[in-house]
N, C-alpha and C positions, 0 to 999 in steps of 0.2 A: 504494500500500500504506500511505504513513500516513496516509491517509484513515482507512481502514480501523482502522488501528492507535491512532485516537485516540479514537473511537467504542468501540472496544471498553475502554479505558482508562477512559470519562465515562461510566459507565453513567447518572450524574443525567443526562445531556444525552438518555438515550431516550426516546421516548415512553410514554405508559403501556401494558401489556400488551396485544396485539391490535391495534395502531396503526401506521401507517409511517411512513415518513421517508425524506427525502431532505440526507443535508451534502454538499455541495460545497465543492472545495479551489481551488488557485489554475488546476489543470489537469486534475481526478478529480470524480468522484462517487460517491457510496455508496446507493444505496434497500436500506433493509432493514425488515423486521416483527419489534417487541419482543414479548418473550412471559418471563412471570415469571422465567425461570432463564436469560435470555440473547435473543441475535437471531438475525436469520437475514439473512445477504446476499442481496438476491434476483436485483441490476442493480446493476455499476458500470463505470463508463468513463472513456479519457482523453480528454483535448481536445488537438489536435494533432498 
């Protein structure tokens, strides 16, 4: 979840509008697609 929770915090850190992404933490992931007024979670996971 603060995967999650810091992505949504950095908006400068998303990609531009219609674009994905993938952060990875020490033991999560996050893929999400930015869109002008926010993201969308698509796939995330722990490791372990």
């Amino acid at each position: 979840m603060e995967t999650i929770a810091a992505i949504l915090a950095r908006p400068e850190s998303w990609p531009r509008a219609g674009r994905w992404d993938v952060h990875f933490s020490a033991a999560s992931w996050v893929a999400f697609i930015a869109y002008a007024d926010g993201i969308e979670v698509y796939d995330l996971g722990w490791a372990g």
